[in-house]
C-alpha positions as CSV (number, residue, x, y, z in Angstrom):
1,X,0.0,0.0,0.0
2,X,1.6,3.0,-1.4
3,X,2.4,6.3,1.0
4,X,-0.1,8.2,-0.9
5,X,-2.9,5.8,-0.1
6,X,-2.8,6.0,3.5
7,X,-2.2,10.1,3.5
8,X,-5.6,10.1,1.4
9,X,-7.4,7.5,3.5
10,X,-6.1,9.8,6.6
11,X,-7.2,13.1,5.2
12,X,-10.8,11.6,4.1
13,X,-11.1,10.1,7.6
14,X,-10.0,13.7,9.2
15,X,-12.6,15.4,6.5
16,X,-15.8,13.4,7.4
17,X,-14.5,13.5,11.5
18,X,-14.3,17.5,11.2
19,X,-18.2,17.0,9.3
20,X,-19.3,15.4,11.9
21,X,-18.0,17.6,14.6
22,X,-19.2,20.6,12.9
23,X,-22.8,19.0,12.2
24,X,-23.0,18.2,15.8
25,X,-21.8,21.4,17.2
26,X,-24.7,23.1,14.7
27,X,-27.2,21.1,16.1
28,X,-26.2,21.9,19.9
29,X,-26.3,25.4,18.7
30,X,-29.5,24.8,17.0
31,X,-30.8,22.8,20.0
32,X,-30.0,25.7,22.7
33,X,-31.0,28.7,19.9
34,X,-34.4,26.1,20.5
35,X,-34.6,26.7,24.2
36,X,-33.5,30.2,24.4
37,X,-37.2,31.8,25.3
38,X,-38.3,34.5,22.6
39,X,-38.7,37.9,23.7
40,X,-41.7,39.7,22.4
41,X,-42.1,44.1,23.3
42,X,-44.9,45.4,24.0
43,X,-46.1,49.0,24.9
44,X,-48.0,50.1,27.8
45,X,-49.8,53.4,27.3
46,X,-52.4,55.0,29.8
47,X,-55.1,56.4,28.7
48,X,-57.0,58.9,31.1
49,X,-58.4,62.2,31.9
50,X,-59.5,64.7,28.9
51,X,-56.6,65.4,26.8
52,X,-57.1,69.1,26.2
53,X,-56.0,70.2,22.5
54,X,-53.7,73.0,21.3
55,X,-49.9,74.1,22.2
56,X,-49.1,72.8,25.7
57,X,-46.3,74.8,27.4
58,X,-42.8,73.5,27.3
59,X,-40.1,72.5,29.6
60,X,-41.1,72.8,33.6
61,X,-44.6,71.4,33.6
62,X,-45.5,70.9,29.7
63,X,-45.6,67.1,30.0
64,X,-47.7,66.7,33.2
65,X,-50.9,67.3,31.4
66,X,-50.7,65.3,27.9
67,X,-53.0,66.7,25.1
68,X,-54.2,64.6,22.6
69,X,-51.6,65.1,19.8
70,X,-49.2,63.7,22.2
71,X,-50.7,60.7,23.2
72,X,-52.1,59.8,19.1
73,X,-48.1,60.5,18.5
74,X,-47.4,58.3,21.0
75,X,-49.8,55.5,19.3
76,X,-48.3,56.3,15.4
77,X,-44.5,55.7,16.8
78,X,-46.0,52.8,18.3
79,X,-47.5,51.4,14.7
80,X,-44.3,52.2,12.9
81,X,-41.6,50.7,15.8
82,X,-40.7,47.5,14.2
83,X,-39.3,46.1,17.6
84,X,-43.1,46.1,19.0
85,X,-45.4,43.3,18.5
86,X,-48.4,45.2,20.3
87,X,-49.8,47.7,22.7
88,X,-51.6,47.4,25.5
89,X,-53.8,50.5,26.0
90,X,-54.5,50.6,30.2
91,X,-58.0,52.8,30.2
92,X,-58.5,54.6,33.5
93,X,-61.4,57.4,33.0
94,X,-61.5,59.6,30.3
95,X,-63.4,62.8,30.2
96,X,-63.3,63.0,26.2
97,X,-65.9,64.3,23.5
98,X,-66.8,62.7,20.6
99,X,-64.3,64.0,18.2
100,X,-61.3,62.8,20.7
101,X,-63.2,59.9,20.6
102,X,-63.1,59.3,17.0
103,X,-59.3,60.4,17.1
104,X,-58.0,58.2,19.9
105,X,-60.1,55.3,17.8
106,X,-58.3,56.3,14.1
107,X,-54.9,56.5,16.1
108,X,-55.2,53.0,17.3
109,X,-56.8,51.6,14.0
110,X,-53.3,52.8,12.7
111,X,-51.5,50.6,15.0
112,X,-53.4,47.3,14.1
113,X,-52.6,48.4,10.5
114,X,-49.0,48.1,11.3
115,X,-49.7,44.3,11.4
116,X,-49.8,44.7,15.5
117,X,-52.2,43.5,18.2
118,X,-53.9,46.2,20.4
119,X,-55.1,45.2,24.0
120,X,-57.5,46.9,26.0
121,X,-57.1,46.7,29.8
122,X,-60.1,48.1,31.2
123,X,-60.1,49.0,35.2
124,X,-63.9,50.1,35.0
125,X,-65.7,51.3,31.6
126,X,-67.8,53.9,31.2
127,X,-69.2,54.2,27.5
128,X,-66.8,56.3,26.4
129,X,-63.6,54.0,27.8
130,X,-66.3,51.2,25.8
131,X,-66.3,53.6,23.0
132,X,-62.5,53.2,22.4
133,X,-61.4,50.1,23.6
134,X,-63.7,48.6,21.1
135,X,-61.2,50.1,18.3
136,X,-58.7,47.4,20.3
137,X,-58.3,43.9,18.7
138,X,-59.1,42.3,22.7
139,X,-61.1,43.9,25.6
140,X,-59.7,42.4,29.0
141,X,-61.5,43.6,32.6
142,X,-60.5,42.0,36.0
143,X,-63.5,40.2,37.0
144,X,-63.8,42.8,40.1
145,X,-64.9,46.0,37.5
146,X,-67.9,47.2,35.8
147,X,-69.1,48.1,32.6
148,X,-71.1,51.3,32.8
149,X,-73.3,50.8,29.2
150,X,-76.1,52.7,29.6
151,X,-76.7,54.8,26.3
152,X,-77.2,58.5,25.9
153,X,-78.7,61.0,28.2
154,X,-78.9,64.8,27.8
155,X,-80.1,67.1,30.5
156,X,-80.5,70.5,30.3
157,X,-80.4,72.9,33.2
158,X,-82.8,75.7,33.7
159,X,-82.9,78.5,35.7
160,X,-85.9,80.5,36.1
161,X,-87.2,79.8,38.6
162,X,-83.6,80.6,40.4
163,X,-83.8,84.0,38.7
164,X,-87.8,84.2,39.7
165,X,-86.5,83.8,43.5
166,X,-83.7,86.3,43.1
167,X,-85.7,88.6,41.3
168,X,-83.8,88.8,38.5
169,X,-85.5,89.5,34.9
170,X,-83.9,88.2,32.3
171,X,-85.1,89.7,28.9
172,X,-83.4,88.1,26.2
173,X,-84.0,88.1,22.1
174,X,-83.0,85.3,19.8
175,X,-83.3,85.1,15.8
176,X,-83.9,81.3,14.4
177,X,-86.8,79.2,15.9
178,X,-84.3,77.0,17.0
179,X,-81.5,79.4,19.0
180,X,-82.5,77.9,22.1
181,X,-79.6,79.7,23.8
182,X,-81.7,81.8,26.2
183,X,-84.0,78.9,26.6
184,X,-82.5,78.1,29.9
185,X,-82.2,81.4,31.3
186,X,-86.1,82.4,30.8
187,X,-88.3,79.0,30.3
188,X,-88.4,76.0,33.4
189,X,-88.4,73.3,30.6
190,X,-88.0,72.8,27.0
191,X,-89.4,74.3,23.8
192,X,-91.2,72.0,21.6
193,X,-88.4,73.2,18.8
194,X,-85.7,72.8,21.4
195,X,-86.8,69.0,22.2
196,X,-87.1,68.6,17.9
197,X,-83.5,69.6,17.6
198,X,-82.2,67.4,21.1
199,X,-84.0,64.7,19.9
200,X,-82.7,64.5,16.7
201,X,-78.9,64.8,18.1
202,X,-79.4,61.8,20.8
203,X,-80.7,59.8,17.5
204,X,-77.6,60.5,15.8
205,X,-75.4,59.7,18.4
206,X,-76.6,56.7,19.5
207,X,-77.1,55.9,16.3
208,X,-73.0,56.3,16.0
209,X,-72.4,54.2,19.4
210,X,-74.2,51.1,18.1
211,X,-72.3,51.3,14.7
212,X,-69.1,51.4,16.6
213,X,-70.1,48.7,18.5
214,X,-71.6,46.5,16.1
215,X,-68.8,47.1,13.8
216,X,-66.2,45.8,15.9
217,X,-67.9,43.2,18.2
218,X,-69.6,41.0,15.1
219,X,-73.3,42.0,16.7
220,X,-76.3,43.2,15.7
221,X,-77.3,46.7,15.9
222,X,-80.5,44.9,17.6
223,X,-78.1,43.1,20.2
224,X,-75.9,45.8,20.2
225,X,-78.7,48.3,21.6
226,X,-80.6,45.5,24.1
227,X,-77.1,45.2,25.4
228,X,-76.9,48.5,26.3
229,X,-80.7,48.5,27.6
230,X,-79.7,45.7,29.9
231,X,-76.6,47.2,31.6
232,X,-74.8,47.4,33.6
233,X,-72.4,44.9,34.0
234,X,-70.0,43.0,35.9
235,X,-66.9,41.6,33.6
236,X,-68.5,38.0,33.8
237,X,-71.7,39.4,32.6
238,X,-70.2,41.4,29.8
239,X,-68.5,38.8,28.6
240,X,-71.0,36.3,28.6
241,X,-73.2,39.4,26.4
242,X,-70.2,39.3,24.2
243,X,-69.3,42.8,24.9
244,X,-65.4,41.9,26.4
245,X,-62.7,39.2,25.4
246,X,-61.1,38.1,28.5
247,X,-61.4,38.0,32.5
248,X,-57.8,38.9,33.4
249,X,-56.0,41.0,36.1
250,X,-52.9,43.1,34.8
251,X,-50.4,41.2,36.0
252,X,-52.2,38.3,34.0
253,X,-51.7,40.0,30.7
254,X,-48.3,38.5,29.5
255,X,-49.4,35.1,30.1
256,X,-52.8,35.8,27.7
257,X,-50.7,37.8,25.4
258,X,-48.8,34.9,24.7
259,X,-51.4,32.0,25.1
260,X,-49.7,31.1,27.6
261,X,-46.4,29.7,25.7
262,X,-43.5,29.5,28.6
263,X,-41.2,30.0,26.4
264,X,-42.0,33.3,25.3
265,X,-41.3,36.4,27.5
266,X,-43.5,39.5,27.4
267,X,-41.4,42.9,28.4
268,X,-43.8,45.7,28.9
269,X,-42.6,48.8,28.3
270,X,-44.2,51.1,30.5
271,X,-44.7,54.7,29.4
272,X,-44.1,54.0,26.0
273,X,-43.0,57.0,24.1
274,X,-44.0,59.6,26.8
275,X,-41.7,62.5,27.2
276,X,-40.5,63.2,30.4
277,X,-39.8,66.8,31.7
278,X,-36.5,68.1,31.0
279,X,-35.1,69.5,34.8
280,X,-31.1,69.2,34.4
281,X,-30.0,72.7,34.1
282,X,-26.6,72.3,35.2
283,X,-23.6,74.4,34.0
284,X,-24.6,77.5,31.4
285,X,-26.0,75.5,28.7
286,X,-28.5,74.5,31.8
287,X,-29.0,77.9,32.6
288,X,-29.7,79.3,29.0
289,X,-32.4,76.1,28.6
290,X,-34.0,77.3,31.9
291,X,-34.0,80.7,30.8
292,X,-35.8,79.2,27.6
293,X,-38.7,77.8,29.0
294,X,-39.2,80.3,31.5
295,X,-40.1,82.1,28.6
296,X,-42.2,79.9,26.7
297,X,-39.4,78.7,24.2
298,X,-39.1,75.0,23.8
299,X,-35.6,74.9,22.3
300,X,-36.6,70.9,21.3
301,X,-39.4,72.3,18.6
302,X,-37.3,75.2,17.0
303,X,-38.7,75.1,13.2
304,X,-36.5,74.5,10.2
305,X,-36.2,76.0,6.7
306,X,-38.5,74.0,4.9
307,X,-42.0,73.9,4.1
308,X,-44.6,74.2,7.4
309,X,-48.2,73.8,7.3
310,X,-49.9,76.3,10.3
311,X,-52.0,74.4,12.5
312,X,-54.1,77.0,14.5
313,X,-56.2,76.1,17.6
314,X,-59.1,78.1,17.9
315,X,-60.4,76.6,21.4
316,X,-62.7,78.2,23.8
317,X,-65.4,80.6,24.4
318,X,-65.1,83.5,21.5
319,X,-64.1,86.8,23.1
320,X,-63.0,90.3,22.0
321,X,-59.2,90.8,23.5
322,X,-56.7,88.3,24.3
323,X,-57.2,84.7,24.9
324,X,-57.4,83.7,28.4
325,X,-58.1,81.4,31.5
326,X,-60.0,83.6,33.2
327,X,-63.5,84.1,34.8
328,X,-65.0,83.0,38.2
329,X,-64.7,79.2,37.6
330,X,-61.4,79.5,34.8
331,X,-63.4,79.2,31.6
332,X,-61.3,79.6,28.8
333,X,-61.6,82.1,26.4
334,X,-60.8,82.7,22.4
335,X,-59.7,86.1,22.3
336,X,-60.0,87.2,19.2
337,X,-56.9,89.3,19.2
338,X,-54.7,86.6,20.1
339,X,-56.0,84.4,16.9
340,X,-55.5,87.1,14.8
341,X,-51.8,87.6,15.3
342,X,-51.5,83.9,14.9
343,X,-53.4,83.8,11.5
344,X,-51.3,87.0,10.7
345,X,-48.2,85.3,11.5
346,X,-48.7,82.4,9.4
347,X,-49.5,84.2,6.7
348,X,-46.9,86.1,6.7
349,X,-44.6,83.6,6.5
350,X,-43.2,82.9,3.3
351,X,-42.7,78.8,4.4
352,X,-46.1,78.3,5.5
353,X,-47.7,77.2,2.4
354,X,-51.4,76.3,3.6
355,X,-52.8,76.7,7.6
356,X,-55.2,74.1,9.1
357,X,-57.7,75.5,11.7
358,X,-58.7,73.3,14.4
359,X,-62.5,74.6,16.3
360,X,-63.4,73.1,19.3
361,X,-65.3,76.3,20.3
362,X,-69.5,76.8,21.0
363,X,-68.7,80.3,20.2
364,X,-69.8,83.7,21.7
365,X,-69.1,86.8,20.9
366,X,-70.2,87.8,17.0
367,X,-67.8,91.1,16.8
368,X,-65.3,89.2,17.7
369,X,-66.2,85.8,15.6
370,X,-66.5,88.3,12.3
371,X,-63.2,90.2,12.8
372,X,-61.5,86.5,13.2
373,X,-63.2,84.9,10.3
374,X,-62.1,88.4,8.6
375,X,-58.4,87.2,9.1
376,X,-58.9,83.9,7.4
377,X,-59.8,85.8,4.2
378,X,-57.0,88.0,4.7
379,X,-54.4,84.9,4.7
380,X,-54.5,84.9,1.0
381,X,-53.4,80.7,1.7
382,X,-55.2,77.7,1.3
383,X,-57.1,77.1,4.5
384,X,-59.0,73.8,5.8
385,X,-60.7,73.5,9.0
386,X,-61.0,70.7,11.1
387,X,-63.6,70.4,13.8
388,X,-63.4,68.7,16.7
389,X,-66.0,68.4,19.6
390,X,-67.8,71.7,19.1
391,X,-68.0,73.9,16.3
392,X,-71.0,75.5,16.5
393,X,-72.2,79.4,16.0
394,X,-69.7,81.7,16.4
395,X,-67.1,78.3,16.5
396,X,-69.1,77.6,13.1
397,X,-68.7,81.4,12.0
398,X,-64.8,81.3,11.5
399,X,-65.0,77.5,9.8
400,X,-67.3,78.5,7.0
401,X,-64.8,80.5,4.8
402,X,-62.4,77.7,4.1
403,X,-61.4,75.9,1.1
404,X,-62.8,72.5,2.8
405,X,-64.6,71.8,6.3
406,X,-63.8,68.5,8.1
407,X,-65.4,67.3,10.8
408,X,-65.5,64.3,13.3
409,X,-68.8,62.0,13.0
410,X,-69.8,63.0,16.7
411,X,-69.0,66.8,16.4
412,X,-71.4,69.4,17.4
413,X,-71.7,72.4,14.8
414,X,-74.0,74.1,12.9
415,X,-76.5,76.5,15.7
416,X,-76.3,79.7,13.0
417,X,-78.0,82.0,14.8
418,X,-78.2,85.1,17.2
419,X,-79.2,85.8,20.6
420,X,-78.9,89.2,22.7
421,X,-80.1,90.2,25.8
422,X,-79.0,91.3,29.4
423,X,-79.9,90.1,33.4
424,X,-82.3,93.3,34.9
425,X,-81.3,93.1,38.7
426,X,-83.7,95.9,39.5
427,X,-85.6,93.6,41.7
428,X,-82.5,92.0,43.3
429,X,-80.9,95.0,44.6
430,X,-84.6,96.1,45.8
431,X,-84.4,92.8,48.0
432,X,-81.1,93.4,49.6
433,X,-81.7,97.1,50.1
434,X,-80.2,98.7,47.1
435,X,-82.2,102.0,45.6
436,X,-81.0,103.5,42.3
437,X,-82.1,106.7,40.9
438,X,-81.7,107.4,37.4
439,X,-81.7,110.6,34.9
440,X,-81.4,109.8,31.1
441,X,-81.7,111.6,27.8
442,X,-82.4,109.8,24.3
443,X,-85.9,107.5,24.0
444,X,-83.1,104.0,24.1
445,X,-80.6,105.3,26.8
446,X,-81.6,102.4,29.5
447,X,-81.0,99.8,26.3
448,X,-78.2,98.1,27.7
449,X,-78.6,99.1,31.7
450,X,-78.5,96.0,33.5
451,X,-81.1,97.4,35.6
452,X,-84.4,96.9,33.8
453,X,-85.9,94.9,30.6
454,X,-86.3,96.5,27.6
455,X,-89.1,98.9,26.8
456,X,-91.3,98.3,23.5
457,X,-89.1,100.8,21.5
458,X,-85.6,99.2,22.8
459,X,-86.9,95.7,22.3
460,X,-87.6,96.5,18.8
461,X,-84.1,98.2,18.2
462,X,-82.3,95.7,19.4
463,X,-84.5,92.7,17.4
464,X,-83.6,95.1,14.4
465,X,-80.1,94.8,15.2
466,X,-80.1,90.9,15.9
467,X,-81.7,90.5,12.6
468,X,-79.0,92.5,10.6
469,X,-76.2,90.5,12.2
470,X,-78.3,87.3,11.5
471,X,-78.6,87.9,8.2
472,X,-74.9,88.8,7.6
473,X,-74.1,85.5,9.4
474,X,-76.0,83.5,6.9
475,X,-74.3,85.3,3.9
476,X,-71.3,84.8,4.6
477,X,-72.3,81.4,5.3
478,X,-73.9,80.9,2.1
479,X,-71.4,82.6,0.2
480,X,-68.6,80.3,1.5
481,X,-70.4,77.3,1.6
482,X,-71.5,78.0,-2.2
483,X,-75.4,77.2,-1.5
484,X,-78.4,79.5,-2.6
485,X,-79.3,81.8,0.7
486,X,-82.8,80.4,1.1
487,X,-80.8,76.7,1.2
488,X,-78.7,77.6,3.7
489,X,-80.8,79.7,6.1
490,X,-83.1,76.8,5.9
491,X,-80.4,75.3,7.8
492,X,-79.5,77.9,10.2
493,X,-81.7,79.2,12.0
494,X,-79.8,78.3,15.4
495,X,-80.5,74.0,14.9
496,X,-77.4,72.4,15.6
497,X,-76.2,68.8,13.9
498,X,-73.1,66.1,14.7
499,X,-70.9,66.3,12.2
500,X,-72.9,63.0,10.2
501,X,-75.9,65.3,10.2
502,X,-73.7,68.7,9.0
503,X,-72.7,66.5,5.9
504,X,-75.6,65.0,4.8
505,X,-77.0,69.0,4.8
506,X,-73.9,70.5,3.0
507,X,-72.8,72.5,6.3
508,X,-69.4,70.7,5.9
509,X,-67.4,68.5,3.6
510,X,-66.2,65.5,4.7
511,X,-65.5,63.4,7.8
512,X,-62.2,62.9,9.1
513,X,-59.8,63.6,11.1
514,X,-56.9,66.2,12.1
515,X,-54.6,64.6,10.7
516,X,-57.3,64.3,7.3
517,X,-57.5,67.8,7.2
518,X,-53.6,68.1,7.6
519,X,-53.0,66.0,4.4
520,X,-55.4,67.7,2.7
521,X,-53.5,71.1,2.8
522,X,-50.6,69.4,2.4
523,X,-52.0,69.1,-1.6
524,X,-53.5,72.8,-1.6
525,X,-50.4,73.5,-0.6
526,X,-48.6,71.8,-3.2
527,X,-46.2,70.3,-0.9
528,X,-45.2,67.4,-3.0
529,X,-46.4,64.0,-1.7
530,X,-43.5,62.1,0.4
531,X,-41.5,65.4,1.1
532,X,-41.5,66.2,4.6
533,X,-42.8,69.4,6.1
534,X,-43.1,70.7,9.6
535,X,-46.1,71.6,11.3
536,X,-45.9,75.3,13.1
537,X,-48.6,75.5,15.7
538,X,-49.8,78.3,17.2
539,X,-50.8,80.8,19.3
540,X,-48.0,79.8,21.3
541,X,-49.1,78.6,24.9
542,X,-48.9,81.1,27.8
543,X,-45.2,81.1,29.6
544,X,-44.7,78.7,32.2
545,X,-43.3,82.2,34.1
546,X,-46.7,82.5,35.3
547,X,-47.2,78.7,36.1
548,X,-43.4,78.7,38.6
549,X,-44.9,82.1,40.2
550,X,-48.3,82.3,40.0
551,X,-50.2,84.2,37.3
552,X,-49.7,88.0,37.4
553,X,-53.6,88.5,37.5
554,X,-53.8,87.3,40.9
555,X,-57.8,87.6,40.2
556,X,-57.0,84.9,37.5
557,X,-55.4,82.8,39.9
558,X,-58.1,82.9,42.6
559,X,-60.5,81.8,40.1
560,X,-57.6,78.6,39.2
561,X,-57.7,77.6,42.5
562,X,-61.7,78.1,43.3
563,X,-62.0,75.9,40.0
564,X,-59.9,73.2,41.3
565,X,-62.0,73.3,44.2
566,X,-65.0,72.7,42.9
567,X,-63.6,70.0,40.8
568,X,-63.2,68.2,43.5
569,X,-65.9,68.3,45.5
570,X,-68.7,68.4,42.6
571,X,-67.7,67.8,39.6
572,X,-71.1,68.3,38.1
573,X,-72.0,71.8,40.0
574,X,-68.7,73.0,38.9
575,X,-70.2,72.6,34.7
576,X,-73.4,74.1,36.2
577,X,-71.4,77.6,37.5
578,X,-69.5,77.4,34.8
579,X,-72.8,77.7,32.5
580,X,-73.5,81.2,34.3
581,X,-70.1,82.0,34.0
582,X,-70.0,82.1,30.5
583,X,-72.8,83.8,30.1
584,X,-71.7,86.8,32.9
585,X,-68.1,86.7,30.6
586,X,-70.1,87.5,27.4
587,X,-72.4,90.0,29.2
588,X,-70.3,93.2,28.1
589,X,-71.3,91.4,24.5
590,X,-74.5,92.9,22.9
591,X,-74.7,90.3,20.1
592,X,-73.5,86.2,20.9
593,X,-73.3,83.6,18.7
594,X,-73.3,80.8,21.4
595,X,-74.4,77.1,21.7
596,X,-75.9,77.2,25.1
597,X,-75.9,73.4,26.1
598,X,-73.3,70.4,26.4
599,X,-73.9,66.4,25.7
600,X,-72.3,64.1,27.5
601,X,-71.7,60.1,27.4
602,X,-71.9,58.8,30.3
C-alpha cells in the first residue's frame, strides 16, 4: 500500500470526523438557539383624563398634562416601531368628546394596520372608555370592575325659577326658531323646537355608538342596543353578552398575550414613548435652557427651513381681546386678538404654504367671531378647518370660509344663529336694600342698563339689530359654503347637527380627522407627496413664568384655585357655574353667537 494511499485515506477520515463535529456542534447550537425563550415588546400606554387640545407649554410642567396630539403621536411611533409586536392600552377614565373619541379610535386603528395587536385593559368602563377600547383587537377587565353601558342621556339645566326667587328679569332676544340659547335662562323646561333639535342629536349619536359597537364586536345593531338597555355589568356578565374578550388581572396579561407559551417572555414597556420633563439645568448650557422655558421657548421644537403647514387652535369661548383662563370658575376664552396675530403670522410667513384650523369652540361673541373669520380671508393661503367636539355658532362662524370643512362623525356644529339680551337686577338689589335713581336723555338710553328689561321701543331696536347680524351671518355662510341663501338659512336658524348630520345637509365637507385635514392642505399646498414638512402650531401657549410664580392676575389665579376646588368636591356643579359664568363673561357682548348646552356620554 503505497504512501499516498494512506495520506488520502487519513485526510478523508479527518474530513468526514471534522463533518461530523461541525454538524453536531450546529445542532447543539441549534438545539439551545431552541430553548432560548423568545422575547416579544410590547407597549403600555395609559389612557386617562381629557386630553385638552392646542400648544401645551414647554419644559417645567408641559408634559404633566398630555394633550391629545401627544398621546395619538405616541400611538403612530408605536405602529411604525418594528421592535413592538403590540400595545396594550391601560383605560382609566377619560373625560373625552366625541371627536377625541373618534381620534383616539383612528390612532389605534393605525396601529393594528401596522400588522400589531392592540389590547384593552379596562379597570372600570364607562361608555366612552367602551367607545375606544372597542377600536382594540381584545377587551380584558379584572373580573372585580364594571361596565357602565347605559346609552345616551342629555339634560339640560334651567334657571328661572332661580332667577324668579332672586328677582332677577332676564329679557333676552333670539333670531332662528331653534336658537335655544336663552331657553334656559327664561323658560323651566324645553321648547317643543328645542326637544325637535335634542331629539334629533341623541338619535344620531346613538345611532353612532351602536355602529361602533356592532362594527367591531360582530353583533347586531339589535343586540348591540338591548345590550346597552340591559346594563350594567359585571366583567363575567359582559363577557357572557359578548361585549369583552377576557377576564384577566394586569399582571395576567403577558401570560394571555402569549397563550400562555412558557417560552415566550413578554417585556412591557411602561410609558411607552412619553416624554418626560426636561429638569437638568446644570452648567450655562443648563441655565440658558432654563432661561428658555421660562419664557415659553421649547428649544426641542425650533422650526426649520423647509415647508410648514400652520396648525391653529381656535379653542374656547369666543371673546374680543386676548385669549385667556379667566372668569369666576377658569373658563377659557378665544380672544380674538390673540388668533389674529396667529393667523397674521402664518401668513406672513413665506414657508407656511397652507394653515389648518382646528375649532373646538361653541362660540360667543359675533364682533369678535366676524373680525376673526375676517383674518382667514385676509391669509391669501389655502385654509382647511377641522372640527373637533364643538364647532357651532360663532365656533361655526370662523370655519365657513375655508377651502374645505372636516369634521369628526360626533361633532357638534351648525347652531347659526343670534341671541342678545341682558340680566335686569332691578328687583335684586330692591331685595337686599339697594335703591338706584336714574336721569337719562335719548328715548333708548336704559337699552343696555342692567337694571331693567327692555321697553317696547328698545326691544324692537335691538330685534332690528339681531336681525342684521343674523342675516350677515348667513351670507357669509352661504357665500362660503357656495349654496343659494334660502338653502342655507333653511339650515341655520340656530339647529345644531353632529358632524354626520352637518354633511348630509352640505354645512361641511367631509369626515375625518386632524390629521385628514392636515394631508389635505398638504395638496393645496402643493407640498409634494413624500416630502416632509413641519407643522408650526400656534398661538404659542402662555409662559410657564406665570405657572413657577403664579399668574400675574392674581384675580385669575383665585378663580384657578376656586376651580380646582369645585372640581373636587362636585364635579357636576362645577359645569353648572361654569354655565352662568360664561354667560356673565359674554355679558359686556351685545350680540353672541353661542351654543348654550353640552352632551355628554356617560
Amino acid at each position: 500500500m503505497s504512501m499516498s494511499f494512506l495520506k488520502n485515506r487519513w485526510l478523508l477520515f479527518a474530513l468526514v470526523l471534522g463533518c461530523s463535529c461541525c454538524f453536531m456542534l450546529d445542532s447543539a447550537s441549534a438545539a439551545e438557539e431552541k430553548a432560548k425563550p423568545t422575547r416579544e415588546n410590547w407597549a403600555h400606554i395609559i389612557i386617562k383624563g381629557s386630553y385638552p387640545e392646542g400648544p401645551q407649554m414647554p419644559g417645567l410642567f408641559g408634559d404633566v398634562t398630555e394633550s391629545l396630539s401627544k398621546v395619538t403621536g405616541r400611538l403612530e411611533k408605536a405602529a411604525e416601531d418594528k421592535s413592538l409586536q403590540g400595545v396594550i392600552l391601560h383605560l382609566k377614565g377619560t373625560q373625552l368628546g366625541w371627536a377625541k373619541i373618534n381620534e383616539l379610535r383612528e390612532a389605534i386603528f393605525k396601529v393594528r394596520k401596522g400588522k400589531k395587536k392592540v389590547y384593552a385593559w379596562i379597570e372600570s368602563g364607562m361608555t366612552k372608555d367602551y367607545l375606544i377600547a372597542t377600536a382594540c383587537d381584545q377587551i380584558v377587565m379584572p373580573e372585580s370592575a364594571t361596565l357602565i353601558l347605559l346609552g345616551m342621556r342629555a339634560e339640560v339645566s334651567f334657571y328661572k325659577n332661580l332667577f324668579d326667587w332672586l328677582d332677577v328679569k332676564p329679557d333676552v332676544l333670539r333670531v332662528g326658531e331653534y336658537k335655544s340659547a336663552a331657553e334656559p335662562y327664561t323658560r323651566t323646561d324645553m321648547s317643543p323646537a328645542f326637544r325637535e333639535e335634542m331629539e334629533a342629536l341623541l338619535d344620531d349619536y346613538f345611532r353612532q355608538i351602536k355602529e361602533m359597537i356592532s362594527k367591531s364586536r360582530g353583533m347586531s345593531a339589535e343586540a348591540v342596543e338591548a345590550a346597552i338597555n340591559a346594563g350594567p355589568y359585571m366583567a363575567t356578565d359582559a363577557k357572557q353578552k359578548g361585549l369583552i374578550d377576557h377576564i384577566a388581572y394586569e399582571d395576567q396579561l403577558p401570560k394571555l398575550i402569549t397563550g400562555g407559551k412558557a417560552k415566550t417572555e413578554v417585556r412591557i414597556i411602561k410609558k411607552y414613548a412619553k416624554k418626560r420633563a426636561d429638569t437638568d439645568f446644570s452648567g450655562i448650557a443648563g441655565l440658558i435652557k432654563l432661561m428658555d422655558l421660562l419664557a415659553g421657548i421649547d428649544s426641542s421644537q425650533r422650526i426649520g427651513s423647509g415647508p410648514r403647514i400652520a396648525v391653529i387652535y381656535a379653542t374656547g369661548a369666543i371673546m374680543s381681546g386676548s385669549s385667556s383662563q379667566g372668569g369666576l370658575l377658569g373658563v377659557h376664552v378665544l380672544g380674538s386678538d390673540t388668533f389674529i396675530k396667529a393667523v397674521e403670522k402664518a401668513a406672513k410667513d413665506d414657508q407656511v404654504k397652507a394653515i389648518v384650523l382646528r375649532v373646538d369652540s361653541p362660540g360667543g361673541s359675533a364682533l369678535a367671531s366676524d373680525l376673526m373669520w375676517r383674518s382667514l380671508q385676509e391669509a391669501d393661503k389655502p385654509i382647511v378647518v377641522s372640527m373637533g367636539d364643538v364647532a357651532a355658532s360663532g365656533g361655526y362662524y370662523i370655519s365657513m370660509g375655508a377651502n374645505r370643512i372636516f369634521a369628526e362623525p360626533g361633532t357638534l356644529t351648525g347652531s347659526i344663529g343670534v341671541v342678545g339680551g341682558k340680566l335686569a337686577v332691578e328687583g335684586l338689589y330692591n331685595k337686599i336694600g339697594i335703591t338706584t335713581s336714574v336721569i337719562s336723555r335719548g328715548k333708548n338710553s336704559g337699552t343696555f342698563s342692567p337694571m331693567t328689561g327692555f321697553t317696547e321701543s328698545e326691544r324692537a331696536a335691538v330685534t332690528k339689530l339681531l336681525y342684521a347680524v343674523y342675516k350677515q351671518f348667513t351670507e357669509k355662510a352661504a357665500e362660503g359654503r357656495k349654496m343659494e341663501y334660502t338653502a342655507l338659512e333653511k339650515l341655520a336658524r340656530g339647529r345644531v347637527y353632529t358632524g354626520a348630520m352637518a354633511l348630509n345637509n352640505g354645512l361641511v365637507d367631509q369626515l375625518g380627522t386632524l390629521d385628514d385635514a392636515i394631508e389635505h392642505a398638504r395638496q393645496l399646498g402643493k407640498i409634494p407627496d413624500g416630502e416632509k414638512f413641519e407643522k408650526l402650531i400656534l398661538p404659542r401657549p402662555t409662559s410657564p413664568f406665570e405657572q413657577i410664580f403664579g399668574p400675574i392676575d392674581a384675580q385669575a389665579g383665585q378663580a384657578q384655585q376656586m376651580s380646582r376646588m369645585l372640581n373636587l368636591l362636585s364635579p357636576e356643579l362645577s359645569q353648572q357655574l361654569k354655565q352662568l359664568d360664561l354667560i356673565n363673561l359674554l355679558a359686556r357682548e351685545k350680540t353672541l353667537t353661542l351654543m348654550p348646552f353640552q352632551i355628554r356620554v356617560n
